[in-house]
FIDOLO-755983 format. One record per residue: residue number from 0; residue in one letter; x, y, z of N, C-alpha, C in turn. Coordinates in pm, whole numbers. Example, Ala and Ser with C-alpha at 12.3 -4.5 7.8 and 13.67 -1.06 7.14 Angstrom:
# FIDOLO-755983
REC   n res n.east n.north   n.up ca.east ca.north  ca.up c.east c.north   c.up
REC   0   A   1319    -569    780    1230     -450    780   1320    -330    780
REC   1   S   1285    -225    708    1367     -106    714   1290       3    787
***
This chain:
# FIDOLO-755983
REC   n res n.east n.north   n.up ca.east ca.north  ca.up c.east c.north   c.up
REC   0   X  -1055   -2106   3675   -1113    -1972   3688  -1007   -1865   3670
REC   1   X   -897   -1893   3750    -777    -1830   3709   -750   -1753   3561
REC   2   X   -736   -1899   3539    -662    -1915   3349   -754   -1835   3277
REC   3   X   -875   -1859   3298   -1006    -1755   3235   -962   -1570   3275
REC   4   X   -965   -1525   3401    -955    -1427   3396   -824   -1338   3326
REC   5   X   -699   -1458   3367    -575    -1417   3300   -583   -1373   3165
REC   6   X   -677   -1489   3099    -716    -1463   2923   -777   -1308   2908
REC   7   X   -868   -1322   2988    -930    -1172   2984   -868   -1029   2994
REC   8   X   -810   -1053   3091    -704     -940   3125   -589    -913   3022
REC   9   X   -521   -1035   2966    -489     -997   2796   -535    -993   2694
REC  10   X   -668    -936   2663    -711     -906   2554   -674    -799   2543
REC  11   X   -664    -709   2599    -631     -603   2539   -654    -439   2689
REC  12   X   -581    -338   2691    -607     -242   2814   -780    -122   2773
REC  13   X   -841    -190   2867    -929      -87   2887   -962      -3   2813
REC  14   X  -1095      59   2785   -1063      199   2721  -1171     315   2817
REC  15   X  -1099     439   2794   -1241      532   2810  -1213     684   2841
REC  16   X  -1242     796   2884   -1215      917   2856  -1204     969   2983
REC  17   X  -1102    1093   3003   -1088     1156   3134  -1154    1344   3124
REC  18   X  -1112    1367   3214   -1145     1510   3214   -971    1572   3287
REC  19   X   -914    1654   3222    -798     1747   3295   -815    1838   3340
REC  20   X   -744    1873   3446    -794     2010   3502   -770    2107   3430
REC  21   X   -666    2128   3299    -740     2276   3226   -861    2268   3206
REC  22   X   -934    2133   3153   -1039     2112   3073  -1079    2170   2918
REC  23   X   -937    2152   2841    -942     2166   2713   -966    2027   2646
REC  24   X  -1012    2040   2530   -1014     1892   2431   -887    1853   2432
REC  25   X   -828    1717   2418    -729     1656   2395   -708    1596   2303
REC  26   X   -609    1584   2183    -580     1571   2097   -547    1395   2116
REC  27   X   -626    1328   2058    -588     1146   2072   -456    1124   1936
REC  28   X   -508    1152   1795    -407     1211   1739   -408    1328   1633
REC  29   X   -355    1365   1503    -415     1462   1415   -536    1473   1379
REC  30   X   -628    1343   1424    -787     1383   1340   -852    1358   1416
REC  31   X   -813    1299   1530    -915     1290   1649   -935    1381   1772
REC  32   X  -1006    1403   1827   -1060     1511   1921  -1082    1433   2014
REC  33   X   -998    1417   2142   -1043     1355   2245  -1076    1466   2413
REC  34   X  -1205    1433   2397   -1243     1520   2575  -1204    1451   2690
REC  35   X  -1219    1377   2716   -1069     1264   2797  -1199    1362   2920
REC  36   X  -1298    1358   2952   -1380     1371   3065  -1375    1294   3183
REC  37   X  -1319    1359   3291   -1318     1305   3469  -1309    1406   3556
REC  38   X  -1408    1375   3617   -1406     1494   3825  -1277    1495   3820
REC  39   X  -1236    1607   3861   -1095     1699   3886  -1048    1626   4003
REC  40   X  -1118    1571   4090   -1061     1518   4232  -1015    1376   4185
REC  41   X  -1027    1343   4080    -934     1260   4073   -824    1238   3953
REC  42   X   -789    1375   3982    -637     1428   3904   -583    1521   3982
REC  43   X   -611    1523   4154    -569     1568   4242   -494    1504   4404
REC  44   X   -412    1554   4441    -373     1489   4587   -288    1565   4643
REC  45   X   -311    1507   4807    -282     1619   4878   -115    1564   4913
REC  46   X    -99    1496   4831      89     1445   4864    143    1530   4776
REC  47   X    236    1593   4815     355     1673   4722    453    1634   4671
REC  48   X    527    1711   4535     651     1611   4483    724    1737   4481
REC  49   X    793    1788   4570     906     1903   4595    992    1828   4510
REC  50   X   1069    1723   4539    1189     1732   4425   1194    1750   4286
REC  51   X   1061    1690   4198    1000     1724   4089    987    1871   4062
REC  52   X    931    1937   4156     938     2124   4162   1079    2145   4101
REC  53   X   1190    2100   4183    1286     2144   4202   1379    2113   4051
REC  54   X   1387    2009   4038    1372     1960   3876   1325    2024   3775
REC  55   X   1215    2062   3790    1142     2134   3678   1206    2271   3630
REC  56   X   1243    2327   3750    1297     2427   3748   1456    2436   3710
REC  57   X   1563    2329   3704    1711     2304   3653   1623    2273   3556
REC  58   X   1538    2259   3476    1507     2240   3319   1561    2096   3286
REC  59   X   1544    1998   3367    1517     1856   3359   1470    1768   3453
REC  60   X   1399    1639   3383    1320     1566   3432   1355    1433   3400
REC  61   X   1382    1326   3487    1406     1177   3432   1286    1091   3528
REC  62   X   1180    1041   3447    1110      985   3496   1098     782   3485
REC  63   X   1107     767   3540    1089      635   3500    968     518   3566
REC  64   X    901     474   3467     754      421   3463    768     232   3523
REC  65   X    751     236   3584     768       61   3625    629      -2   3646
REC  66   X    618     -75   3523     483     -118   3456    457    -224   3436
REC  67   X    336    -287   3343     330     -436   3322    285    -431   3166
REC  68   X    201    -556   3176     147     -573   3066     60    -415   2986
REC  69   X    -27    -354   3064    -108     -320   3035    -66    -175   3018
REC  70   X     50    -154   3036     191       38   3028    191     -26   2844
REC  71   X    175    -110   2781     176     -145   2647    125    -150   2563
REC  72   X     87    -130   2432       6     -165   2305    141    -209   2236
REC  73   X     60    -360   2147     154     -437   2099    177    -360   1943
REC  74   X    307    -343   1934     357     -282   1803    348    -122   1800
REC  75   X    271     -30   1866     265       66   1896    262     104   2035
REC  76   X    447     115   2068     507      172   2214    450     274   2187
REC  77   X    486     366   2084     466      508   2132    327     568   2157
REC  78   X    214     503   2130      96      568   2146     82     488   2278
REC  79   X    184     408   2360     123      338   2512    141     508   2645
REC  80   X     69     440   2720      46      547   2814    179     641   2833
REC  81   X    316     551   2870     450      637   2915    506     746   2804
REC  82   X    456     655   2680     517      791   2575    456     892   2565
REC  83   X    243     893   2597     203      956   2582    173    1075   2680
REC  84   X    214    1015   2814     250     1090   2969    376    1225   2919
REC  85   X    518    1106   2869     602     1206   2825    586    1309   2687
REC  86   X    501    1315   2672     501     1418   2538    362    1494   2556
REC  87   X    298    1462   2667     213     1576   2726    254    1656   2797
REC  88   X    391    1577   2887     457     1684   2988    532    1733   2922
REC  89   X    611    1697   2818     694     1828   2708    592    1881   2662
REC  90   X    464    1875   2612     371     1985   2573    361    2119   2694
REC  91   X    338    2051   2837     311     2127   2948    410    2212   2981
REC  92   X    565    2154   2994     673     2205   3064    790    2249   2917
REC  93   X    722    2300   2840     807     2360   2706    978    2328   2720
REC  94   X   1023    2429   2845    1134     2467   2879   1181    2360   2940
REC  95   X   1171    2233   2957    1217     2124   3041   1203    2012   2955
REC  96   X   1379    1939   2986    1393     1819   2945   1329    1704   3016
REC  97   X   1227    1688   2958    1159     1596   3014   1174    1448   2892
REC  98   X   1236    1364   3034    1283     1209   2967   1186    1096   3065
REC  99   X   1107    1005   2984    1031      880   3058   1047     788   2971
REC 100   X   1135     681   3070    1187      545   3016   1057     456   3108
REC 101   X   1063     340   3056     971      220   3114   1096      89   3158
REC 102   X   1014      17   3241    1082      -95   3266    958    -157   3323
REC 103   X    925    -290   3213     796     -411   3228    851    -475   3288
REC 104   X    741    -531   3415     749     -635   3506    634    -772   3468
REC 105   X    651    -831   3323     545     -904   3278    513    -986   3392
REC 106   X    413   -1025   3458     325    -1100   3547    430   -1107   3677
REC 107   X    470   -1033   3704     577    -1039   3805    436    -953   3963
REC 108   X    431   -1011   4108     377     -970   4195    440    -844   4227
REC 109   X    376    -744   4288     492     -642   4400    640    -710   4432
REC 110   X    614    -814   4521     713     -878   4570    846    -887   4459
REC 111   X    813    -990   4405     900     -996   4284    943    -875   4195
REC 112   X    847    -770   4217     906     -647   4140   1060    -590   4230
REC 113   X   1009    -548   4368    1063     -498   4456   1219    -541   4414
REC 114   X   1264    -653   4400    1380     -723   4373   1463    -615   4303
REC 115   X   1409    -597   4174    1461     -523   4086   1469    -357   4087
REC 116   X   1425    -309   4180    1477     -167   4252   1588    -113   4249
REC 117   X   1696    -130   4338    1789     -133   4352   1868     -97   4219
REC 118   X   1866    -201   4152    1970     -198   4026   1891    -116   3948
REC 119   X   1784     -92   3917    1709        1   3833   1724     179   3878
REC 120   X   1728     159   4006    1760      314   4091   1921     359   4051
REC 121   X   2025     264   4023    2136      279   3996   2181     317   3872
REC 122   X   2082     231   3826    2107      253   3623   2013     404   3591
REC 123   X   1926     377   3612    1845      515   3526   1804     626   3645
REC 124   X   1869     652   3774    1892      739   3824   1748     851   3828
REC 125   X   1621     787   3817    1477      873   3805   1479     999   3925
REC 126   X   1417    1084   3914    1358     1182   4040   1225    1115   4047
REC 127   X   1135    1066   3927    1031     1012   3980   1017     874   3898
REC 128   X    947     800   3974     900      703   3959    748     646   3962
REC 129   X    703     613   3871     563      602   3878    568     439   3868
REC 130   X    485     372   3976     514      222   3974    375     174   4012
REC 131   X    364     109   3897     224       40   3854    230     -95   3925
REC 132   X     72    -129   3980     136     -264   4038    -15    -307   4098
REC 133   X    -63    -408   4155    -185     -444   4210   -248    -565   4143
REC 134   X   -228    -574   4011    -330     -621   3887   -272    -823   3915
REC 135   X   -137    -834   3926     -72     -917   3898    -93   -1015   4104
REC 136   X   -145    -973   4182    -153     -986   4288   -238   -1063   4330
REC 137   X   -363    -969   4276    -487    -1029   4298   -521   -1100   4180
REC 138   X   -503   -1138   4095    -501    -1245   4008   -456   -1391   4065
REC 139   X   -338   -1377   4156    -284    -1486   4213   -353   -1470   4349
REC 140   X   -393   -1408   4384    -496    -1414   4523   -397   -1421   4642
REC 141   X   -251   -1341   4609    -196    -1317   4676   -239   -1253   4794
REC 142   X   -203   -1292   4962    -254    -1241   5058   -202   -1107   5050
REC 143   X   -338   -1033   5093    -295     -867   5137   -202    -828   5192
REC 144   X   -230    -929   5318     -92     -836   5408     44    -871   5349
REC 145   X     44    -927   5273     191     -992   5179    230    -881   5090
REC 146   X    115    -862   5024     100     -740   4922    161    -623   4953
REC 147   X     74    -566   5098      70     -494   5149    239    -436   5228
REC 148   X    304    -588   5267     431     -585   5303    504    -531   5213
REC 149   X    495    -630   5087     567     -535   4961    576    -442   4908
REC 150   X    469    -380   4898     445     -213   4893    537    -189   5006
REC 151   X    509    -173   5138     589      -88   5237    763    -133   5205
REC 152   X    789    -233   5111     941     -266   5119    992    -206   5009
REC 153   X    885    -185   4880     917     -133   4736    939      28   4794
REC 154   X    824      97   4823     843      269   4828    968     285   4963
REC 155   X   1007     222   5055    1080      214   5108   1229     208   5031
REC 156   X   1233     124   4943    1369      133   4877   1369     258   4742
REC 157   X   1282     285   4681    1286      398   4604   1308     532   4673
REC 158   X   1224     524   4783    1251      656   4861   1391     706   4926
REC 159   X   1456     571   4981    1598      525   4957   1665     595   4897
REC 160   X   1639     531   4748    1739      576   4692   1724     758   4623
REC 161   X   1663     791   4694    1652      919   4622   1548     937   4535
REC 162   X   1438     858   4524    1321      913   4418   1209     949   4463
REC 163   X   1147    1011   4444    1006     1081   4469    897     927   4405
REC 164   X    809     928   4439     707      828   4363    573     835   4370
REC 165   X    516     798   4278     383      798   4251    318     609   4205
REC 166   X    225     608   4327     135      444   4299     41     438   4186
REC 167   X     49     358   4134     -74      329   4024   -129     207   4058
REC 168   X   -251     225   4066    -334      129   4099   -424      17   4000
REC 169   X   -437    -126   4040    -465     -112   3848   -591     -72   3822
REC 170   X   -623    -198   3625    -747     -123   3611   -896    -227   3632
REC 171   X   -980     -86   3597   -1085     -190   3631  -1126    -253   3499
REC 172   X  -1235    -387   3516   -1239     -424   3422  -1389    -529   3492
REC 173   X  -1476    -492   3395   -1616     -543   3483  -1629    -704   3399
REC 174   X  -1563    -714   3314   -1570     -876   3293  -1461    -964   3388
REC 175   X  -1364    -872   3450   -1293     -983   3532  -1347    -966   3699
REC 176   X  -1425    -873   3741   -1435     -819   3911  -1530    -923   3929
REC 177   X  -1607   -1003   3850   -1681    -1132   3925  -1561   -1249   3947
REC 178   X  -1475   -1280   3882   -1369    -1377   3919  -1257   -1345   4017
REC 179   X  -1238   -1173   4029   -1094    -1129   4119  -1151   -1049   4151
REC 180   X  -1088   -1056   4316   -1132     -962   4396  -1039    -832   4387
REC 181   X  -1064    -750   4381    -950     -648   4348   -962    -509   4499
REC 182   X  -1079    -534   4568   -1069     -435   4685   -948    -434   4750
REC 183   X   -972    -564   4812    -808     -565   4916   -689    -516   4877
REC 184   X   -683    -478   4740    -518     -512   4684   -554    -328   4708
REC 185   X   -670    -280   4619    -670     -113   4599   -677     -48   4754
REC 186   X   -752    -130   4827    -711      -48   5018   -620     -67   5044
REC 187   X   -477    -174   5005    -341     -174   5099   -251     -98   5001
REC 188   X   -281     -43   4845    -217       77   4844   -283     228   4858
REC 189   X   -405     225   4895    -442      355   4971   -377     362   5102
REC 190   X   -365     287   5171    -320      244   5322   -157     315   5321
REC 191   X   -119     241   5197      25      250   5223    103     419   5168
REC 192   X     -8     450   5084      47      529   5028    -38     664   5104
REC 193   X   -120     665   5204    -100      762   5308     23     755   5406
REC 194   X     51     632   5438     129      572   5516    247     654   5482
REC 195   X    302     666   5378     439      703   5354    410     859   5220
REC 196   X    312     927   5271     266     1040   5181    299    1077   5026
REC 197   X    256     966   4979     271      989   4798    156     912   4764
REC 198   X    131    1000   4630      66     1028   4581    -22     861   4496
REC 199   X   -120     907   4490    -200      766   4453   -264     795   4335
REC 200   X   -217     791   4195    -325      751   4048   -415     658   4067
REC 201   X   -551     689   4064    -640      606   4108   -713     521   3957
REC 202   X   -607     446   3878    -622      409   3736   -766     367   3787
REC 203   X   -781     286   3829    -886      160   3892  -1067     299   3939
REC 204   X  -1051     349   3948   -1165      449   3994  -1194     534   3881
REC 205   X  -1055     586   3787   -1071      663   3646  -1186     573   3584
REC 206   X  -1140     458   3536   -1171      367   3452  -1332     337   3509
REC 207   X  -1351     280   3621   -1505      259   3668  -1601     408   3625
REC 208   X  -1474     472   3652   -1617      621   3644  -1674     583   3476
REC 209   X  -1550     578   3394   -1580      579   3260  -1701     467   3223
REC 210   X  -1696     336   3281   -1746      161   3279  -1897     245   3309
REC 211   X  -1917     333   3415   -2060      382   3491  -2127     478   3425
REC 212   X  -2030     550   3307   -2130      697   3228  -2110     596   3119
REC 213   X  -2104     520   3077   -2088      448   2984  -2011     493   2830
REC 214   X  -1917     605   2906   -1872      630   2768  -1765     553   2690
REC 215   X  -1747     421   2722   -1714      294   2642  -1750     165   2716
REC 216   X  -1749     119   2614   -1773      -17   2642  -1649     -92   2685
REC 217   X  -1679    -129   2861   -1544     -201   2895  -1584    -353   2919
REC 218   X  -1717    -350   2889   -1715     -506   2902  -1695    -585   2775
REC 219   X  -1688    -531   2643   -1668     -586   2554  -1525    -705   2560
REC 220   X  -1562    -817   2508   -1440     -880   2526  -1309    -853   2397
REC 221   X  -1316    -773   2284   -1264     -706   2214  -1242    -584   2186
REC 222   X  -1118    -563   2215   -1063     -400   2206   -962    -360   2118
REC 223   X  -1033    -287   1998    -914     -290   1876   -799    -155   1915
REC 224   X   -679    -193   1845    -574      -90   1868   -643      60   1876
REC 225   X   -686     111   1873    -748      252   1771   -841     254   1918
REC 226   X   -837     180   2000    -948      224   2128   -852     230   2205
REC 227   X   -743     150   2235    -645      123   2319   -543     264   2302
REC 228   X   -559     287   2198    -436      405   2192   -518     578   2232
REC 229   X   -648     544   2248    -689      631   2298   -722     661   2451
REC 230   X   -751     534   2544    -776      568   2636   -606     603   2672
REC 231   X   -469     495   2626    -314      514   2663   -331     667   2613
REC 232   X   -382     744   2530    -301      864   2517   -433     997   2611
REC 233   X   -531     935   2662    -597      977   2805   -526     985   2934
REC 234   X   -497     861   2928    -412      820   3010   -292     896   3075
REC 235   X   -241     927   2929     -61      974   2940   -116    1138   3000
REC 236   X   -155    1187   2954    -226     1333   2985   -301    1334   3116
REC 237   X   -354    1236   3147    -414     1226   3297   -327    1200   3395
REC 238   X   -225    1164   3376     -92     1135   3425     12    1272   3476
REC 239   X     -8    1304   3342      89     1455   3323     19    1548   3429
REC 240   X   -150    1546   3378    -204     1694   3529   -184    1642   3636
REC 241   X   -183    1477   3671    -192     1464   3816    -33    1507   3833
REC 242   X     71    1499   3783     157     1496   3848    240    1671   3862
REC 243   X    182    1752   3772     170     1895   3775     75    1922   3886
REC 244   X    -23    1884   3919     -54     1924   4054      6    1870   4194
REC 245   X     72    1757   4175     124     1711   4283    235    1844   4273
REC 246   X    342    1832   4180     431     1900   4189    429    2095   4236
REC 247   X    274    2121   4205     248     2225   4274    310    2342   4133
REC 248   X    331    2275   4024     359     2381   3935    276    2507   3889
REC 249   X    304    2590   3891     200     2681   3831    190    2762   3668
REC 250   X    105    2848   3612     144     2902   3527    237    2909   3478
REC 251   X    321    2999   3572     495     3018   3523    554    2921   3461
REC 252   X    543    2812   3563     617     2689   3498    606    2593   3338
REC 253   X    454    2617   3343     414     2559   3230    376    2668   3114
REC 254   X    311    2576   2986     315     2681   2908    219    2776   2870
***
């Protein structure tokens, strides 16, 4: 049952459309027109990223994305979510060097991510960190409170070392939620991430809203590049407002 859902879960990432809080059309690429439609409350939170403020304003930004399989489209990095996050927030923040590197944790748990902290906080020196994680957990039916431990040991050492952070939760996907349970894993990082006040991307709730207005088909078991690079460049932009509102930027700041 495992091996089945694993298959599933690599076919390919999700697709489907958000809404931003300007609520302008979004550009997927030169000929496409994407409305990227979603409730504003969930491109909102009440956790703040002061050091990001503070950043924005010295006119640089080093973000770094700690991801998995699904931060990817094969052969086309740059249309995956992190490139398309970073070149919405240089659209947003004109005047700011804004830099987002990735670092894949292929099938690696929380736990096993956590490891690699440390030396990653040393080398690429982020103010923020956006760290994707949940998907690889409950696949292995890893216990919660295990999960749950790891989260409190991961944002514990980023916070450490000096970074601001943001949880990503994974995604949904209605051909795998009859084989994996995915609640437990999405309440112990709501839990945790009140727990230690940062901010929660609710990938996993974006995506259902989209699965429920049906504006794609997520149960299809085939998802060609050209769908994938649209919900990743939804994505990257749904990314960018949540984290302009965390950061509390305003007008001024942007363009």
């Amino acid at each position: 049952m495992k091996s089945r859902a694993w298959a599933m879960l690599g076919l390919g990432v999700l697709s489907g459309a958000l809404y931003l809080a300007a609520g302008a059309p979004l550009r997927a690429d030169d000929n496409t027109v994407q409305s990227c439609d979603l409730p504003a409350y969930l491109l909102t939170t009440e956790s703040a990223l002061p050091k990001v403020a503070e950043k924005v304003k010295s006119g640089h930004l080093d973000i770094l994305v700690i991801g998995s399989r699904s931060s990817t489209i094969n052969g086309s990095e740059a249309s995956a979510y992190p490139a398309r996050f970073q070149a919405a927030l240089r659209e947003k923040l004109p005047a700011v060097e804004v830099n987002v590197s990735v670092d894949i944790q292929v099938k690696k748990t929380a736990e096993e991510t956590v490891g690699s902290f440390v030396k990653l906080m040393e080398d690429k020196k982020p103010t923020l960190v956006v760290w994707q994680t949940g998907t690889v957990d409950a696949m292995r039916s890893i216990d919660p409170d295990e999960f749950r431990a790891a989260l409190d040991e991961g944002v514990v050492a980023l916070q450490n070392a000096g970074a601001e952070l943001i949880l990503m939760n994974p995604q949904y996907s209605p051909r795998t939620e009859t084989m994996v349970s995915v609640p437990p894993y999405l309440d112990s990082m709501r839990v945790v991430a009140q727990k230690y006040d940062v901010p929660l991307f609710d990938r996993f709730a974006i995506m259902h809203q989209w699965s429920d207005a049906g504006d794609f088909d997520l149960f299809s078991a085939v998802h060609g590049v050209e769908l994938a690079k649209r919900v990743h460049d939804c994505l990257g932009r749904a990314l960018s407002a949540f984290v302009i509102d965390a950061a509390h930027l305003g007008p001024a700041q942007q363009n």
